[in-house]
Every structure is written in C-alpha cells, then in structure tokens.
C-alpha positions as CSV (number, residue, x, y, z in Angstrom):
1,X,-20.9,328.8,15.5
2,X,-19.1,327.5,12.3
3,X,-20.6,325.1,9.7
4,X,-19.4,323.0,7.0
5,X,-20.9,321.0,4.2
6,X,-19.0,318.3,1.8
7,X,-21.1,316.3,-0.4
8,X,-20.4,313.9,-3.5
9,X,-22.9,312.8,-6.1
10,X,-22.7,308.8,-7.0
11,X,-24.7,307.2,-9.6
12,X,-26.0,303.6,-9.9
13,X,-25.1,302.8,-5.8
14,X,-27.2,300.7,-3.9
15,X,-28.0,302.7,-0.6
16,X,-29.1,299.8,1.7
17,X,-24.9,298.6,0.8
18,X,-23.9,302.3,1.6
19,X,-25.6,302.7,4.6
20,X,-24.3,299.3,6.1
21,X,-21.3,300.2,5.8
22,X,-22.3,303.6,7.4
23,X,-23.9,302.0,10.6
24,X,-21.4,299.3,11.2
25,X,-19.4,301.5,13.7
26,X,-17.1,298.6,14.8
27,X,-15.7,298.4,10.8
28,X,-15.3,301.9,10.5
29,X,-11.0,301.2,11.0
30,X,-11.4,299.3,8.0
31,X,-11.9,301.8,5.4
32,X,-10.8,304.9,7.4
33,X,-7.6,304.7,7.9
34,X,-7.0,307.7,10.3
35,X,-9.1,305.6,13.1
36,X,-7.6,303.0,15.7
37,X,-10.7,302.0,16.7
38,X,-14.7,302.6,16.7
39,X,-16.9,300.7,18.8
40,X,-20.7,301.1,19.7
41,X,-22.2,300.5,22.3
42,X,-25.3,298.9,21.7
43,X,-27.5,298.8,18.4
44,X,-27.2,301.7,16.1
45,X,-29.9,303.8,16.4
46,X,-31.3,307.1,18.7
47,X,-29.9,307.8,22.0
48,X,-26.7,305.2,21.8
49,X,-23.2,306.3,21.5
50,X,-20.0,304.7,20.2
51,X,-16.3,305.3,20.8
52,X,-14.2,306.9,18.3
53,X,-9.8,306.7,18.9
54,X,-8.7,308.6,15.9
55,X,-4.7,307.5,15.5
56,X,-2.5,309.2,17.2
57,X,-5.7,311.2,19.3
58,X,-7.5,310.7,22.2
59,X,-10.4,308.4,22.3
60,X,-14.0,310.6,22.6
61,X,-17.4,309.3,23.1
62,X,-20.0,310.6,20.6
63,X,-23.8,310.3,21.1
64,X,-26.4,309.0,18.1
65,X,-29.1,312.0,18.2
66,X,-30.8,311.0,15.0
67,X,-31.3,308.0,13.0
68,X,-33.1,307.3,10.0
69,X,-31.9,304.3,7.8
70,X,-31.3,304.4,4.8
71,X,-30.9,308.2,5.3
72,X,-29.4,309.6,8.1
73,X,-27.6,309.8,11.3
74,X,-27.3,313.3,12.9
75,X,-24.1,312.5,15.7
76,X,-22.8,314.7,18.8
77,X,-19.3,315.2,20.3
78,X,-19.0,317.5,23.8
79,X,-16.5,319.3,24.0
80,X,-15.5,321.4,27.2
81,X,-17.9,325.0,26.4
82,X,-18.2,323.7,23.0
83,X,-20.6,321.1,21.1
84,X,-20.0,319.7,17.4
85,X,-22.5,317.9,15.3
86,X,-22.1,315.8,12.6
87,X,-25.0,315.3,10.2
88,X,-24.9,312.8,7.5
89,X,-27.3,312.3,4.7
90,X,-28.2,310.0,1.8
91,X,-30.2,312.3,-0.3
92,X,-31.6,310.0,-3.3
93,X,-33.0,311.6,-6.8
94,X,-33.7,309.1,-9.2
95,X,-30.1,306.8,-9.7
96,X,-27.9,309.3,-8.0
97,X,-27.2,309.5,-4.6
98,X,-25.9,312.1,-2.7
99,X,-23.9,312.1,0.3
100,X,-23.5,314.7,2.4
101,X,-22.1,316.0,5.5
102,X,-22.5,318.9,7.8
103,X,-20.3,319.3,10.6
104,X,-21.3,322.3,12.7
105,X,-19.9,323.7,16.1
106,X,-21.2,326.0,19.0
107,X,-20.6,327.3,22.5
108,X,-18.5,329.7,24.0
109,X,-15.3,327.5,22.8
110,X,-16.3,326.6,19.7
111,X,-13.3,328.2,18.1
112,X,-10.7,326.7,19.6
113,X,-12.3,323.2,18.7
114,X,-12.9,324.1,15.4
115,X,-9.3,324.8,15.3
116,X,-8.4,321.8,17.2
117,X,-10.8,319.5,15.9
118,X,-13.4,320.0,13.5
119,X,-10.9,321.3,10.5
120,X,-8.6,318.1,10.5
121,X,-12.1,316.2,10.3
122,X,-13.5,318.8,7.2
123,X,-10.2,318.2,5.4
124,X,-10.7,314.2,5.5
125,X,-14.5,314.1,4.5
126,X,-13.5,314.1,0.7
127,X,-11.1,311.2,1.1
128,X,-13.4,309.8,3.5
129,X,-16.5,309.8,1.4
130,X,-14.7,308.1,-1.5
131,X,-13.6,305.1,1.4
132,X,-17.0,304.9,2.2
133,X,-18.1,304.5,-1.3
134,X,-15.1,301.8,-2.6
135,X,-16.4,299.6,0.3
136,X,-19.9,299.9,-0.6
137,X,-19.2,298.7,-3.8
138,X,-16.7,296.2,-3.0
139,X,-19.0,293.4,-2.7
C-alpha cells in the first residue's frame, strides 16, 4: 500500500464556492486542464460514479464512496489487482481553510499503478489545488 497527502492552507474563502466547484464533475475540464472530459452520472453524492478521460489517457470510471458537503468526498478507481482512493477534505479552523488530499493504493498490483498512475496524479495536486481555488474565487 502507498499513501500520499498534499494540502494547502487558504484564508478568507468561502467553502460552499469551493466545494461547488468541487462537486460539479461535468466543469472539472474547465479548470483542470490535463482532463478531456468528466461527466457524472447522476447527482453527486454516495454510491454514484462519474467518468474521468484525462488527455491523452484512457477514460476510467471512478465510484463516489463518501460524501459529505461542504467537506468531503472520499472517491474509488479499480484497477486490475489494485484499488486507489482519493480522499478530499475541507478542514475549516476559524478563516482558514484547508484542503487536502490523500491518494492511497492497495492490492497485489498496487505498484505498478502507483507507477503508472497514481504519481502523475500526486505531481498535479499542487497545481491542481490552486485551479480549484482561482475558480472558486473567480466569481
């Protein structure tokens, strides 16, 4: 099993702003720029899954396994022998808002996926997390 946690520390954000833009699956290609396409199926909450065709990759069906508004969405990818979970949080102390993500994989594959997948998406969570923030605050 490997793990990996990114977070980034905002002030003065509103979270209901951040987390629409989080949750509106079918906008994600407009502020991540590595993605073709994202589409959900359904409403976003437990037990739906969206559609995710990063550029240049083939498309993969993720499943929502948690959601709590406002705070988080805990998200799964199957692999072949290998499962990778994505759990992202809106932690809130006061005006400061943190955002954090934990990408974790497991199973008897789990390092060739790392290798394949999960480490192109750990380098982009930095540049990610700032997209997600600039269009939050855009309007």
């Amino acid at each position: 099993m490997k793990t990996y946690t990114y977070s980034k520390k905002v002030s003065n954000i509103d979270i209901n702003k951040l987390w629409n833009v989080w949750s509106d699956i079918n906008q994600w290609n407009t502020w991540q720029d590595d993605l073709d396409y994202a589409t959900l199926e359904g409403e976003f909450k437990e037990g739906n899954s969206f559609i995710l065709k990063p550029k240049g990759g083939p498309k993969v069906r993720i499943q929502l396994l948690k959601v709590v508004p406002n705070k988080q969405f805990v998200d799964l990818t199957t692999f072949p022998l290998a499962k990778m979970y994505g759990d992202h949080n809106f932690i809130v102390r006061g005006e400061e808002v943190e955002i954090k993500t934990t990408m974790t994989i497991e199973g008897p594959l789990a390092f060739l996926w790392n290798k394949i997948v999960m480490e192109g998406i750990i380098k982009k969570l930095d540049g990610q997390t700032d997209s997600l923030i600039k269009k939050a605050t855009k309007g």
